[in-house]
C-alpha positions, 0 to 999 in steps of 0.5 A: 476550547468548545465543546465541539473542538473538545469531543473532536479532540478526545476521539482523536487521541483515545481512539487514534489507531496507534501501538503504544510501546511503554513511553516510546515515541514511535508509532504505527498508524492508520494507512490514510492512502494507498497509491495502488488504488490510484493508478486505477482511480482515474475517471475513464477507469470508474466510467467504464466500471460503472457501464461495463456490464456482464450477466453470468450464470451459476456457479459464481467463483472469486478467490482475487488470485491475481496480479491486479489491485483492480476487481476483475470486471467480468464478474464485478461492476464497482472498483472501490475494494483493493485486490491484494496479497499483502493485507490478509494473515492466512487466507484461504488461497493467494489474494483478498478483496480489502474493504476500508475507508479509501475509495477508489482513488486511494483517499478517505472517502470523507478528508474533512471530518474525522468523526462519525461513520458511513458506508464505505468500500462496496464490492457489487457483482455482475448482473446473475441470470437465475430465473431458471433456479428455484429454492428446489435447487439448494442454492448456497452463497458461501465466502470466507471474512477476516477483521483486521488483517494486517491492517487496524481492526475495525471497531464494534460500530463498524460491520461489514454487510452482504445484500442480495438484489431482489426481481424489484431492484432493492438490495436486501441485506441478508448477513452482517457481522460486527467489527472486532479485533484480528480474527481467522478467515472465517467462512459464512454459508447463506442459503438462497431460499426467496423466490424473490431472488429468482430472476434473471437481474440477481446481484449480490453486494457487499458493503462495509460500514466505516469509523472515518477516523480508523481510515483503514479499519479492515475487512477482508474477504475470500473465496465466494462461492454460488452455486446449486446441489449445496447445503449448510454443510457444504463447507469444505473447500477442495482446493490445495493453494497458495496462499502467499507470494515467495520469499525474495531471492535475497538474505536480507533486502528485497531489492538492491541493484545488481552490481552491488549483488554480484560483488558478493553474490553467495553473501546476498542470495538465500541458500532456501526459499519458502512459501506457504501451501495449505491445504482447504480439504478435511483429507491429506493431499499428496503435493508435489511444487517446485520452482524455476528462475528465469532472467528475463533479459536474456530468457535464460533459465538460471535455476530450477529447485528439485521437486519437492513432494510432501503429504500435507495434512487436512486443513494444514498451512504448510511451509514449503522450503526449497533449496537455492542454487544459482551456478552462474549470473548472467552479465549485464552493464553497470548500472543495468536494471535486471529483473529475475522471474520466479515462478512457484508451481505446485501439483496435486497427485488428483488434479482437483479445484482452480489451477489458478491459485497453484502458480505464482509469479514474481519478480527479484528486481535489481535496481539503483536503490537499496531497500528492505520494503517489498513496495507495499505499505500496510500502515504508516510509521511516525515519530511523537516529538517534543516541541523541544527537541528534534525528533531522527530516524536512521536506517542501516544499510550496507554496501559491498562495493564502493558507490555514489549515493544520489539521494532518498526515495521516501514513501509518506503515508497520507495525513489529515491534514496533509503535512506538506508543510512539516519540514524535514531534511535527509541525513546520511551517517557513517556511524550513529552513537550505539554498539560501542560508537563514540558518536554520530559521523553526519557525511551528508544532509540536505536543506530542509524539505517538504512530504510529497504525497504525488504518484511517482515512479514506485510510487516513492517520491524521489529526493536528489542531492546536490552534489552525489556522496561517494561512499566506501564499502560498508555500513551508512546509515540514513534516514531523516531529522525532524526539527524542533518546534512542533512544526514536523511532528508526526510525518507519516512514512509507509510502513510495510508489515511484511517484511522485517526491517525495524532490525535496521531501524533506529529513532532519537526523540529524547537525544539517544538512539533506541532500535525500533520496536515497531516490526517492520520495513520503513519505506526509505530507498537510498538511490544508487549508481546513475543518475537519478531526477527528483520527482519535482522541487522539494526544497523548500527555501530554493522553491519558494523563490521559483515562484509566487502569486500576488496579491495575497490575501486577494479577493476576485484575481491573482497573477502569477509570476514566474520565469519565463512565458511558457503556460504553467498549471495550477491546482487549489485544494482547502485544508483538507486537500480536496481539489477546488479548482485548476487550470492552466494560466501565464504569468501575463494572465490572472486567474479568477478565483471570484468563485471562492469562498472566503477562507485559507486555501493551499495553492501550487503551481507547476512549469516544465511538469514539476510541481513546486511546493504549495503556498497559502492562499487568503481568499477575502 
């Protein structure tokens, strides 16, 4: 081994963002791709970013309480950070800007070189007029910054850096602070003193420094504050807030679909909800909240939660708790999807401070598949396998009726390289060898497949049988076998941190299973009920005879072949799976790749909008 492959490989394994437990082989890695940022990372979206542009004046508010991941354009002029309510721990109020090492479209901003560093994430503000502003004025830019989050802290190299915009268009950093492991949010005061930042262009930007191989080493921000009549202390927030989502309506999933909820109604649904409020003043606020549920099928309202009032404290993150009772449920077809509206609302005595903050919604949905994630990852999970040995996860679920299982929706978690080429097969069980069990029941398992990492619906991709599996009222468990080779080691899986469901999680590397000691929810669905399409071929000995492309290795042409005569779409990607080259093609006519440079590339071509599963190409 070079030197250079030999200093690559040492940062790799002593710096890879893991949790070692003992000699367990589970782990928690790096979010290498968050697929809420790609629905908005398209170019017209970036286009119009960049040209949409807004002069504001004082004062300047943003605390990101919302429901988009994307900044809100009339105060912000780039789209990089992800606007969410997931990856903060205590925040100021609901919501946070998240800097990591994903751009816009959710990727690594670098998906070749796994070492070194570089700006990352920016977040620029519109343009602010304050040419009629002096130092006279006491003008503060106040915000609140957290390292880490429910993310991989960022390393001491990493920083994340506030520029202000001076009247000859250079940003000028004024603030940096240094990566460092989980922190509270803690709130910076920045006093706007040079009469170079008083002109009608003034910007501000922050930028955060990135180790690439730490893909998601985090910073979040929260609630900005400029305005004039301030001073340095000036640090009290008069706002009362929440500052997470409410609890799902339901004990132990977060979705599950409605007929199987209804069979057993009074087991599924929490006797409580809870949320958190906290109050940002030095004083004690009397409050008053409550909460109403609607089913928005019919607009009936199904229930109202009594009004709570309490005095919380100074500075204080309270837990509300609200008792639940639904008396009724309205009726809805088998199958149905159904989608109950909760909606949180709280009330100061003195109304004081943004209302936006003091309401939130969100949806219980009832849909055909069972999970304990909330649909967002924070980080991925993985197994470290011997090449020896197969490497399984199983997943306990439960139903209260009998049911048809139709297949697995799996979230992976984006790899360098990809792991499109680690096989794995889904394996259903009625009962695995724990508690007492003699032995593992397989019921059903599927041809080996292969990781798709293309946006789907609920950003999952979909796995479909063959042949339905009727299942009786009770446990099953599922979930996946890697085989033994070293082919399949380490696939990512969504892991979200919110949610607790390693309680269900089950992992056997060494030939035994062991319950999960990472906390969390791996994002596996299983799909339920109606009939359900996969989200494109995956697998991966079926797959392979659809289609194919000669000659190979091939030096200026290749020409496809494939059933039928209706235009198909192919992509070439390198190693890294950085696009090189598409376009639409007939298995008539060749396609010119004259342009490539000599090497190995990954090549994919789709019929009838399914994509079938990539091949190697050599490039001579």
């Amino acid at each position: 081994m070079n030197r250079t492959l030999l200093k690559t490989f040492l940062f790799i394994f002593f710096c890879q963002p893991i949790y070692l437990l003992g000699f367990a082989q589970e782990y928690a890695g790096a979010l290498r791709w968050n697929q809420f940022q790609a629905p908005r990372g398209n170019n017209s979206i970036l286009k119009s970013a960049k040209k949409t542009t807004t002069t504001l004046t004082l004062p300047f508010f943003e605390d990101f309480t919302g429901y988009s991941a994307s900044p809100d354009s009339f105060k912000w002029q780039d789209a990089e950070v992800y606007i969410n309510n997931t990856m903060g721990v205590m925040p100021v109020s609901r919501g946070v800007a998240t800097f990591d090492d994903l751009n816009a479209r959710g990727i690594p901003y670098d998906s070749f070189s796994n070492v070194g560093f570089r700006n990352a994430d920016s977040l620029t503000s519109q343009l602010i007029d304050m040419s009629a502003d002096s130092a006279a004025d006491s003008i503060y830019f106040s915000f609140f910054y957290q390292p880490q989050g429910n993310g991989f802290y960022p390393v001491i190299s990493d920083s994340l850096m506030l520029f202000f915009k001076n009247r000859y268009g250079d940003f000028v950093k004024v603030w940096a602070a240094s990566g460092t492991t989980l922190q509270p949010f803690q709130q910076v005061m920045v006093p706007i003193t040079d009469t170079l930042y008083f002109h009608d262009n003034f910007q501000f930007r922050f930028i955060n420094k990135a180790a690439l191989y730490w893909a998601d080493a985090v910073w979040n921000v929260d609630y900005i504050r400029l305005d004039k009549n301030r001073n340095i202390g000036d640090t009290s927030v008069t706002d009362v807030a929440f500052t997470s989502s409410p609890s799902f309506l339901l004990n132990d999933y977060t979705f599950m679909p409605y007929l199987q909820f209804r069979t057993n109604s009074a087991g599924e649904l929490v006797s409580q909800v809870s949320d958190t409020i906290r109050n940002n003043t030095p004083f004690a606020e009397s409050v008053n909240y409550f909460m109403t549920i609607t089913d928005l099928g019919s607009g009936a309202t199904l229930a109202t939660t009594p009004a709570a009032n309490e005095l919380i404290n100074g500075f204080e993150n309270h837990p509300t708790i609200e008792p639940l009772s639904i008396p009724s449920y309205p009726a809805y077809p088998s199958n149905a999807t159904v989608v109950f509206e909760t909606k949180n609302i709280l009330q100061t005595i003195v109304p004081f401070g943004p209302v936006s903050n003091d309401t939130v919604v969100s949806n219980q949905v009832f849909d055909n598949y069972l999970a304990y994630d909330d649909g967002t990852a924070e980080k991925s999970y993985y197994l470290n396998l011997f090449p020896s040995l197969p490497g399984k996860i199983a997943i306990e679920y439960h139903l209260n009726r009998p049911d048809t299982l139709r297949g697995m929706a799996i979230y992976f978690g984006r790899q360098i390289p990809f792991a499109n080429y680690k096989p794995f097969a889904i394996y259903v069980y009625s009962a695995i060898k724990i508690n007492g069990a003699p032995a593992d029941v397989v019921i059903d398992s599927t041809d080996l497949l292969s990781p798709a990492y293309a946006d789907s619906v609920n950003h999952f991709w979909y796995y479909t049988f063959n042949k339905p599996l009727l299942l009786p009222a009770g446990t099953f468990y599922a979930g996946t076998l890697q085989p033994r080779g070293g082919g399949s080691d380490s696939i990512y899986f969504g892991l979200d941190v919110n949610r607790v469901g390693s309680n269900h999680t089950y992992y056997n590397v060494l030939g035994s299973w062991i319950p999960s000691a990472i906390s969390g929810a791996i994002m596996m669905r299983p799909l339920l009920g109606r009939y359900t399409s996969g989200s494109g071929f995956s697998n991966i000995e079926n797959i392979e005879s659809t289609w194919d492309f000669v000659p190979n290795p091939a030096q200026d042409h290749i020409l496809f072949r494939y059933e039928g005569d209706a235009p198909a779409a192919y992509s070439i990607t390198d190693l890294q799976g950085r696009l090189l080259q598409s376009g639409d093609v007939t298995s008539r006519n060749p396609a010119d790749i004259s342009s490539l440079a000599q090497g190995m590339y990954i090549i994919n071509l789709s019929t009838n909008d399914t994509w079938g599963n990539p091949k190697k190409l050599i490039k001579l």
